[in-house]
KOLKOLTI-563089 format. One record per residue: x negated, y negated, z of N, C-alpha, C in turn; residue number from 0. Coordinates in steps of 0.02 Angstrom, whole numbers, plus 50000, padded with zeros to 5 digits. Layout:
<rs>
X, Y, Z, X, Y, Z, X, Y, Z, NUM
...
</rs>
This chain:
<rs>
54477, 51871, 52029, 54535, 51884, 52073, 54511, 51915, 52139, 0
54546, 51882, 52196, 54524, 51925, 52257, 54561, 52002, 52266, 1
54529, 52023, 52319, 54552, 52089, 52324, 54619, 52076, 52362, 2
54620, 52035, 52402, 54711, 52012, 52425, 54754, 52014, 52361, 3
54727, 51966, 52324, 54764, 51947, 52248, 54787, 52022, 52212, 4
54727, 52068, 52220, 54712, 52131, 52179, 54770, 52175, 52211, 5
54775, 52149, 52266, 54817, 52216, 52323, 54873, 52202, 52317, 6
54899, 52138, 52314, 54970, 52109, 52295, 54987, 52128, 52240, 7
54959, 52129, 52186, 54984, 52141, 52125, 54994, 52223, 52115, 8
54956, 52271, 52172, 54975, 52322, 52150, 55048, 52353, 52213, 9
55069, 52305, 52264, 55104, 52307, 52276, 55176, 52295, 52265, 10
55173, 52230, 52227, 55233, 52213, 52199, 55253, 52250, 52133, 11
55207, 52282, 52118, 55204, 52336, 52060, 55259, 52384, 52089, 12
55234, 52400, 52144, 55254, 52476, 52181, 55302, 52468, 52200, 13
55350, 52406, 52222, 55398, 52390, 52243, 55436, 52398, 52181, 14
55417, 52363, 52121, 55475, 52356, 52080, 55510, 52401, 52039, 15
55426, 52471, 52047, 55446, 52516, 52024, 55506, 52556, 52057, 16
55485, 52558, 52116, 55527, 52582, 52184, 55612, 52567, 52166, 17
55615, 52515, 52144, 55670, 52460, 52151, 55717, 52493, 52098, 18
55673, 52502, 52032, 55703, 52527, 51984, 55717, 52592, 51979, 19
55698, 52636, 52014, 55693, 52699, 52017, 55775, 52726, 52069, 20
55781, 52666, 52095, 55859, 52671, 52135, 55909, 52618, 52108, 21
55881, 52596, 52065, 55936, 52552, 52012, 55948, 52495, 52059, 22
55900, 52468, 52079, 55914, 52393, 52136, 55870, 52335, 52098, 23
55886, 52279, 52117, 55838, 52223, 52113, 55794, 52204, 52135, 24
55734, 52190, 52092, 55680, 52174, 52168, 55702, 52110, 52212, 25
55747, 52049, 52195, 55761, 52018, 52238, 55803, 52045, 52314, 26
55795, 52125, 52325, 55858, 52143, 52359, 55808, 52182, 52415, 27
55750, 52168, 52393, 55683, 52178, 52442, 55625, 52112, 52461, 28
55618, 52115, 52522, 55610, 52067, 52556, 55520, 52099, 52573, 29
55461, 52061, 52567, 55387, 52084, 52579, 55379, 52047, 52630, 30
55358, 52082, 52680, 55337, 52045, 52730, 55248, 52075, 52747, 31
55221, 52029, 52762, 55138, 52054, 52740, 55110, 52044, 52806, 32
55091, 52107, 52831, 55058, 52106, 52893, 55011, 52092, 52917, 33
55002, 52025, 52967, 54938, 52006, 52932, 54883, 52011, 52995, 34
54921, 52062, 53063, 54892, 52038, 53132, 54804, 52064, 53129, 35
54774, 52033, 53156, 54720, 52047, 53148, 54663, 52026, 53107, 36
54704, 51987, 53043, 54681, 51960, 53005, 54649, 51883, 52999, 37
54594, 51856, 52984, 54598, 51786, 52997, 54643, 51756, 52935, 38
54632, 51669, 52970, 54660, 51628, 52912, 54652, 51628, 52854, 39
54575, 51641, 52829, 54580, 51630, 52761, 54610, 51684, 52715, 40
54615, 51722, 52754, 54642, 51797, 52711, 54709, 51790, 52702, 41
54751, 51760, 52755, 54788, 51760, 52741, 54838, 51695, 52702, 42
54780, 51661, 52697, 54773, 51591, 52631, 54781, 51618, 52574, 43
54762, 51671, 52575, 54750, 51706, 52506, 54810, 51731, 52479, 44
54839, 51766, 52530, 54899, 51785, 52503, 54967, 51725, 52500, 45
54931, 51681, 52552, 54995, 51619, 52548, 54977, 51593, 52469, 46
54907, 51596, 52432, 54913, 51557, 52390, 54952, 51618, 52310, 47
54938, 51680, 52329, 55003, 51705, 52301, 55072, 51703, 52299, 48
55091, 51688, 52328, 55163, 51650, 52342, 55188, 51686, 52389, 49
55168, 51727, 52427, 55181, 51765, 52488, 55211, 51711, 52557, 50
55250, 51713, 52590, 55289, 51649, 52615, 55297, 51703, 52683, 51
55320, 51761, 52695, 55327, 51819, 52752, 55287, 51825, 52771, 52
55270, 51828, 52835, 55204, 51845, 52848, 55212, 51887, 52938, 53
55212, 51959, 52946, 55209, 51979, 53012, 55158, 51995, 53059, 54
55165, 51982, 53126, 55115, 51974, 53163, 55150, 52026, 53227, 55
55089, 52048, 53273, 55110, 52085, 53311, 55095, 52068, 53408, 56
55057, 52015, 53425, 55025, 52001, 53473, 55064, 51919, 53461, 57
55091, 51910, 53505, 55119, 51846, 53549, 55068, 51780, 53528, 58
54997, 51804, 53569, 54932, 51754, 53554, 54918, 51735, 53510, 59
54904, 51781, 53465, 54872, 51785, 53394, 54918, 51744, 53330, 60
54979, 51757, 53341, 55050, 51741, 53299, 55050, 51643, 53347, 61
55047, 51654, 53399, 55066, 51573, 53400, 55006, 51522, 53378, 62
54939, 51552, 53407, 54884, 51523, 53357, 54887, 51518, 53273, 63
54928, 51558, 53233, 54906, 51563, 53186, 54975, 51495, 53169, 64
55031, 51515, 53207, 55078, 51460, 53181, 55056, 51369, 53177, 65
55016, 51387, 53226, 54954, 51317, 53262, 54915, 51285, 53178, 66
54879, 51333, 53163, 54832, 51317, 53115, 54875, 51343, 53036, 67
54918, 51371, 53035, 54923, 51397, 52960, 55000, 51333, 52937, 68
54991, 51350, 52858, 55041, 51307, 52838, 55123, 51321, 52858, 69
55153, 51251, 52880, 55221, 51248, 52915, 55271, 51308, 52881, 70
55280, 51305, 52812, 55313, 51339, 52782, 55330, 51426, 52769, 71
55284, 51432, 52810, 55285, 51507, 52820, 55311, 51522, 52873, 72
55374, 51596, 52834, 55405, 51624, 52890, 55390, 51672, 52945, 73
55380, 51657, 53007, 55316, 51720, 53030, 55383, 51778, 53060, 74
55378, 51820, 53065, 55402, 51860, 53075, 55372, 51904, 53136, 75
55411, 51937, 53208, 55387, 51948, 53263, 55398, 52005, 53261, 76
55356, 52071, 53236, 55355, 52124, 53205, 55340, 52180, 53270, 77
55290, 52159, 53344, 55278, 52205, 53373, 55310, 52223, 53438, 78
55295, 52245, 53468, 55334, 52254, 53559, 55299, 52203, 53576, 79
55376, 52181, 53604, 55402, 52106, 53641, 55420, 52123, 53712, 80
55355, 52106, 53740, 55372, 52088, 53823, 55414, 52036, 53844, 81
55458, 52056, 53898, 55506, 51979, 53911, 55489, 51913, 53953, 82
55425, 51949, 53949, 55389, 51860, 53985, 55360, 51831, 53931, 83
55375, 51856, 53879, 55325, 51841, 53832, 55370, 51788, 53783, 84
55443, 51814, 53786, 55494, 51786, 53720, 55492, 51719, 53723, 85
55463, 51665, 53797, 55482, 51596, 53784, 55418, 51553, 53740, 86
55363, 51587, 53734, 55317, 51567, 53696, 55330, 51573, 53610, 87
55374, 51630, 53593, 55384, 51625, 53511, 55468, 51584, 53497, 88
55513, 51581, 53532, 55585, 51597, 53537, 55596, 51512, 53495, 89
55618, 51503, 53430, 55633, 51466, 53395, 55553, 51443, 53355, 90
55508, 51472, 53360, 55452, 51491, 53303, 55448, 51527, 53256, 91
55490, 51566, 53265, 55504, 51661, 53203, 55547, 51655, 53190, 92
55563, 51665, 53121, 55639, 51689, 53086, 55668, 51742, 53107, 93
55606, 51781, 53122, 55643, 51851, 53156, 55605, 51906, 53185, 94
55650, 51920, 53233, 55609, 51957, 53301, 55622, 52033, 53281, 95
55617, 52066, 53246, 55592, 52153, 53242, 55617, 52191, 53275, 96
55576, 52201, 53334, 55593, 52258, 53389, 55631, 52243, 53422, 97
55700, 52220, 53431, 55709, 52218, 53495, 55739, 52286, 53514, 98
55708, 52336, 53554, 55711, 52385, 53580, 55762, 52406, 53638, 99
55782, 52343, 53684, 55809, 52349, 53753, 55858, 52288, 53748, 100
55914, 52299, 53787, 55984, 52263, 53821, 55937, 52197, 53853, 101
55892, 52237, 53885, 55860, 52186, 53935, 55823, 52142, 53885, 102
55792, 52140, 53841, 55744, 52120, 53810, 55789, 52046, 53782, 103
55849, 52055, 53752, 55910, 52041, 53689, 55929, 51995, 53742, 104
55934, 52012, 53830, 55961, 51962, 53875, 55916, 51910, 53864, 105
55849, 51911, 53889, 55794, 51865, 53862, 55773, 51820, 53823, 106
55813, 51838, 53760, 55810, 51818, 53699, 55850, 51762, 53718, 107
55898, 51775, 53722, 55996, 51750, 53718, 55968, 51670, 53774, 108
55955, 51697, 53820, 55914, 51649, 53888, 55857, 51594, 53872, 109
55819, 51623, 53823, 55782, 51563, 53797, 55805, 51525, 53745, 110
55843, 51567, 53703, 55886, 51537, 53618, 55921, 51477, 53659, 111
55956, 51490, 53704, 55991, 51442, 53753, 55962, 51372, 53772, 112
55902, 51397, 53814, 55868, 51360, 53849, 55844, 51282, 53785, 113
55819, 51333, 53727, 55793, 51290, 53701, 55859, 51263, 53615, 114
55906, 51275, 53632, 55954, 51254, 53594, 55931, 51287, 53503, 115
55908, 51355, 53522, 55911, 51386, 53459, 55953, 51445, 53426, 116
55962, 51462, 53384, 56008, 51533, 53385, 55924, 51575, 53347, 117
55946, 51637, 53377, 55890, 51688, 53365, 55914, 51752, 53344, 118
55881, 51754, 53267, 55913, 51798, 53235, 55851, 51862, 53250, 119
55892, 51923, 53264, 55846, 52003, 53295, 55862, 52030, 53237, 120
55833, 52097, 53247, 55847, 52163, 53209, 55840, 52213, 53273, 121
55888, 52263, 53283, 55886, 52331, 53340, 55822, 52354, 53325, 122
55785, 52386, 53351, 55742, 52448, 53337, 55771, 52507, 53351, 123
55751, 52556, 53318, 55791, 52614, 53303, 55720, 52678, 53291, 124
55752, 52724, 53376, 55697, 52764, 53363, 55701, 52816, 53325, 125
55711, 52828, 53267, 55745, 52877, 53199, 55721, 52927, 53224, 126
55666, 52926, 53211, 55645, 53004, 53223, 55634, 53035, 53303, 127
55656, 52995, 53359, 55638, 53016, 53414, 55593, 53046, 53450, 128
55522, 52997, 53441, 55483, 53011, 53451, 55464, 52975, 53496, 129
55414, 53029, 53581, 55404, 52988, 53627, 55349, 52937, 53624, 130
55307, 52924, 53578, 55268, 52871, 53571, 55316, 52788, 53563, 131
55373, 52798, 53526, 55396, 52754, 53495, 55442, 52716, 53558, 132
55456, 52651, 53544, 55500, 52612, 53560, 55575, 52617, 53524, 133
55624, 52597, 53546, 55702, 52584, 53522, 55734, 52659, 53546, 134
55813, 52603, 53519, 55881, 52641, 53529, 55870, 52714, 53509, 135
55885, 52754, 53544, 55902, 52823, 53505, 55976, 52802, 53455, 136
55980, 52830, 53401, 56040, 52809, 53346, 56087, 52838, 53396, 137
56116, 52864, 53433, 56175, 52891, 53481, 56196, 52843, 53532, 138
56140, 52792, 53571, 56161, 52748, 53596, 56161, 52677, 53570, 139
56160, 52666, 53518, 56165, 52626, 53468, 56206, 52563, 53459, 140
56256, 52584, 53459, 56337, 52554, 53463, 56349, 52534, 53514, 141
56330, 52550, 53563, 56359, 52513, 53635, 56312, 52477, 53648, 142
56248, 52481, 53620, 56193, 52426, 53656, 56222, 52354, 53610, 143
56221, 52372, 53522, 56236, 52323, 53500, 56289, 52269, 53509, 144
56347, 52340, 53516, 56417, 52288, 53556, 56382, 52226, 53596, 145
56359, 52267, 53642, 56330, 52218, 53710, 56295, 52172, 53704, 146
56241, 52175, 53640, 56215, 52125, 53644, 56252, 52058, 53592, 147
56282, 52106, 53552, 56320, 52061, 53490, 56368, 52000, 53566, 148
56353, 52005, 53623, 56415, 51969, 53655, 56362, 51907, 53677, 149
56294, 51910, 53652, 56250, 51874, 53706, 56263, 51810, 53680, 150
56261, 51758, 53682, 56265, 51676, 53656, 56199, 51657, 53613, 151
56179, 51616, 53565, 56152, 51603, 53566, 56081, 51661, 53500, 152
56104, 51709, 53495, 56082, 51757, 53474, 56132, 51797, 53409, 153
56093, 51809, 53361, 56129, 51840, 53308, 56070, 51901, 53263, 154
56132, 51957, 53277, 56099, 52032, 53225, 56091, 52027, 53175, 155
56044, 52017, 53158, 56034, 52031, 53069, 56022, 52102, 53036, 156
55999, 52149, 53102, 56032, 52235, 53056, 55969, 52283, 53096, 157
55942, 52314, 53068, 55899, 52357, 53114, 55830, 52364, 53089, 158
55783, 52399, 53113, 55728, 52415, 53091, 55711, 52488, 53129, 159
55652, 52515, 53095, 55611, 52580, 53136, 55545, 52570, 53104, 160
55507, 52598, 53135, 55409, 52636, 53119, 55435, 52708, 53118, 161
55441, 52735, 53056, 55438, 52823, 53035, 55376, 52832, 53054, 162
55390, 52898, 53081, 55320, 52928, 53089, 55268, 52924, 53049, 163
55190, 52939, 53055, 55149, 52931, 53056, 55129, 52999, 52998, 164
55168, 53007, 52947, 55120, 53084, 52910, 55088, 53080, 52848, 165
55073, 53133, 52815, 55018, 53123, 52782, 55057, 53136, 52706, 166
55143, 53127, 52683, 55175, 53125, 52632, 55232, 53108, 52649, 167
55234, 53039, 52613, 55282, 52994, 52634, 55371, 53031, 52621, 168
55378, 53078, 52587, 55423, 53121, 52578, 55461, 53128, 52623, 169
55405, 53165, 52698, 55422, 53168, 52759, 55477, 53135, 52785, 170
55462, 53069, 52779, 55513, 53026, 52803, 55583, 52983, 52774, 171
55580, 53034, 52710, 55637, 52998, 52680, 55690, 53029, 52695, 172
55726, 53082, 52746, 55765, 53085, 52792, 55791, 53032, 52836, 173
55728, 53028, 52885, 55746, 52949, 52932, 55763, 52900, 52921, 174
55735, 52888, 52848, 55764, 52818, 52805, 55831, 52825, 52772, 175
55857, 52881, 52736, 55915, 52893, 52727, 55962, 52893, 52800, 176
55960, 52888, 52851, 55980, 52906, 52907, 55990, 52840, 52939, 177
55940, 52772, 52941, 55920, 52719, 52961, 55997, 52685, 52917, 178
56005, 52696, 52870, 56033, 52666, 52819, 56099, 52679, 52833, 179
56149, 52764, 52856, 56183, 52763, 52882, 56193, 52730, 52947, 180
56154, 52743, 53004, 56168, 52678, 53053, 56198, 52626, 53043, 181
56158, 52583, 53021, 56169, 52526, 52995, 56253, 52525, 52975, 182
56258, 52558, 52918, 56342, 52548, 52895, 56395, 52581, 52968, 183
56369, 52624, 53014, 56410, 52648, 53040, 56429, 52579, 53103, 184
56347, 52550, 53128, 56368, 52485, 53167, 56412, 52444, 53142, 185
56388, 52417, 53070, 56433, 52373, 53046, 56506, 52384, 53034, 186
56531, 52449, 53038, 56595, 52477, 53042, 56630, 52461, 53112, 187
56596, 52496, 53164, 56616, 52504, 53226, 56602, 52422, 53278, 188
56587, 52380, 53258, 56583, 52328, 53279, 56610, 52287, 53221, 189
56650, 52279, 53182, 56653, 52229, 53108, 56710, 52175, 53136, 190
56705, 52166, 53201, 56761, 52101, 53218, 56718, 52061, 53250, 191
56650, 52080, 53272, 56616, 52035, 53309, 56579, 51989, 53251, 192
56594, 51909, 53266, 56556, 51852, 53198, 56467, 51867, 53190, 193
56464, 51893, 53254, 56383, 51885, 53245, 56360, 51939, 53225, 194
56377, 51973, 53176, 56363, 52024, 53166, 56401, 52025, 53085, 195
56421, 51978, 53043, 56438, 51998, 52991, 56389, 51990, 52938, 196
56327, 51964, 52934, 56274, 51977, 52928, 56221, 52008, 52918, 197
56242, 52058, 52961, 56213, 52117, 52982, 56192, 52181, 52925, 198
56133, 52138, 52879, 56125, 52186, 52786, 56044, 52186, 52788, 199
55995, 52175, 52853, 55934, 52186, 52863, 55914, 52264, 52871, 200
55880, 52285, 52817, 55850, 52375, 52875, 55781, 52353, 52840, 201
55751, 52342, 52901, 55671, 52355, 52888, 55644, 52396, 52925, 202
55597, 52438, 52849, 55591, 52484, 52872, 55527, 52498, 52807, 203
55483, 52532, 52826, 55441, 52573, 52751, 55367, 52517, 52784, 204
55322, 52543, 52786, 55255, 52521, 52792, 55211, 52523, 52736, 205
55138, 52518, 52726, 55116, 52533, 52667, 55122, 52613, 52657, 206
55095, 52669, 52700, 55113, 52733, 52658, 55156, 52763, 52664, 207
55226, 52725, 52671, 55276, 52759, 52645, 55345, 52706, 52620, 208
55319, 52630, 52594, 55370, 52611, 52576, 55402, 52609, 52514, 209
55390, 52618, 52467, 55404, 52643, 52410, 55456, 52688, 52403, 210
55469, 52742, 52477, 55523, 52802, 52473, 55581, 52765, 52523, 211
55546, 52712, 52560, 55601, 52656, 52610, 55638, 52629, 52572, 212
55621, 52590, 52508, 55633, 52555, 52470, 55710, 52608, 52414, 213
55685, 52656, 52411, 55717, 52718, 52351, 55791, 52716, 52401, 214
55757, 52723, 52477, 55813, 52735, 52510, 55881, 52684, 52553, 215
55860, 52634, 52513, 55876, 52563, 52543, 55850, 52522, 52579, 216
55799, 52524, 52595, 55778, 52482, 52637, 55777, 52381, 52611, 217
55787, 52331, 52625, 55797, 52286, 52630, 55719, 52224, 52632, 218
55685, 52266, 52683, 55606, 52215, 52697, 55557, 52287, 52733, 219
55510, 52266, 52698, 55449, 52318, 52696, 55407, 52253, 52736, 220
55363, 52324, 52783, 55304, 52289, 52833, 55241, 52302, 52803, 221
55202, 52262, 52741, 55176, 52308, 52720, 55079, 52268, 52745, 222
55038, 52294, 52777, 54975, 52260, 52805, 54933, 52295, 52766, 223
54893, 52352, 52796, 54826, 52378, 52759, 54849, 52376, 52694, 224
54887, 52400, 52666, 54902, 52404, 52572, 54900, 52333, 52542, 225
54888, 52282, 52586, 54853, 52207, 52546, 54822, 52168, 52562, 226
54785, 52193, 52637, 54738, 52160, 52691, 54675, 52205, 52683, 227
54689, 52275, 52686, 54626, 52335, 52687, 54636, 52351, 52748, 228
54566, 52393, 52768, 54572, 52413, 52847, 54586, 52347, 52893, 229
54616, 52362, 52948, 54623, 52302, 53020, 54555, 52328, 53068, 230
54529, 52258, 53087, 54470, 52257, 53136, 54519, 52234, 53194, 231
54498, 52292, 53261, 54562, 52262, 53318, 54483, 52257, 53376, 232
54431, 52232, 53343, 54374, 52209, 53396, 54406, 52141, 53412, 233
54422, 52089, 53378, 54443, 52034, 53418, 54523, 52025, 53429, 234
54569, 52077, 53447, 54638, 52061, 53451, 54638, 52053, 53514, 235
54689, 52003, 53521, 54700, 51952, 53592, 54770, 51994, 53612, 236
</rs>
């Protein structure tokens, strides 16, 4: 067995334990396997586990891989999205992650258009408010989504965040309990807009801390080193 094979199995472990430990289904969690950085065959490896999600974080790297890897995989557009950048993925990805900005969501809406697609997002949501991070502060939340829920062409599928960075995933099971209110409070305060009834995505939980994402609702885990190993970013484009 490979160590991909080895890493999957102790992930889907961790998930299901996760799963059960909040009385959920594992079908009610979504793996998405991070794979930027990674070459093809590695991530052959996990396609030949039945792994079908697959997130990427670089524009370049994600459209090359859509180039060479099998059709059937859903790639998922997991990192900060420049807006010169959206007409190169925009009807390639099931789904775009970050979208962080009004402006960004206009972009989106403009190419979904252009190229006769609908493009399903997730908000980013800066939970813990931290100045490293990208997204909505949860306070301006509601009015960005309104706004963008009006764009054509474009549809919310729910939110996401990156919890901080600590050294016990505990830490962050605040933000994730918190991520989770959002979510129901948008879907409240917007529940007449169509593009938005949908709206049952929170991804959220990485490898060291999804397991407490998962306890806390989370929906789709980003999970990379915990089934890839370390990332080499000597050749990232």
């Amino acid at each position: 067995m490979s160590l991909v094979a080895e890493n999957l199995e102790k992930v889907e472990k961790y998930i299901k334990e996760a799963c059960d430990n909040a009385g959920r289904q594992r079908d009610e969690v979504t793996l998405v396997a991070v794979s930027k950085t990674k070459p093809a065959e590695m991530i052959m490896e996990a396609y030949n586990q039945g792994i079908r999600d697959f997130g990427e974080n670089y524009v370049q790297e994600l459209t090359d891989k859509i180039e060479r890897l099998p059709k059937d995989i859903r790639w998922h557009m997991i990192g900060h999205l420049q807006r010169n950048k959206v007409k190169y993925i925009i009807g390639k990805v099931v789904l775009i992650h970050g979208v962080d900005s009004v402006s960004l969501a206009r972009e989106i809406s403009k190419q979904a258009v252009k190229h006769e697609v609908t493009a399903d997002i997730l908000l980013e949501v800066n939970v813990a408010k931290e100045d490293s991070k990208f997204g909505f502060l949860s306070e301006d939340l509601p009015e960005a989504a309104a706004e963008i829920a009006e764009l054509p062409n474009i549809n919310i599928k729910g939110i996401m965040c990156s919890a901080p960075n600590v050294d016990n995933p505990e830490k962050n099971r605040q933000y994730f309990a918190k991520m989770c209110k959002i979510c129901v409070d948008i879907k409240t305060k917007i529940s007449d807009n169509s593009s938005m009834d949908a709206m049952d995505v929170i991804s959220m939980g990485m490898t060291g801390d999804y397991r407490v994402a998962i306890e806390e609702g989370s929906t789709m885990v980003r999970v990379g080193t915990g089934i890839f190993g370390e990332r080499d970013y000597s050749n990232k484009k």
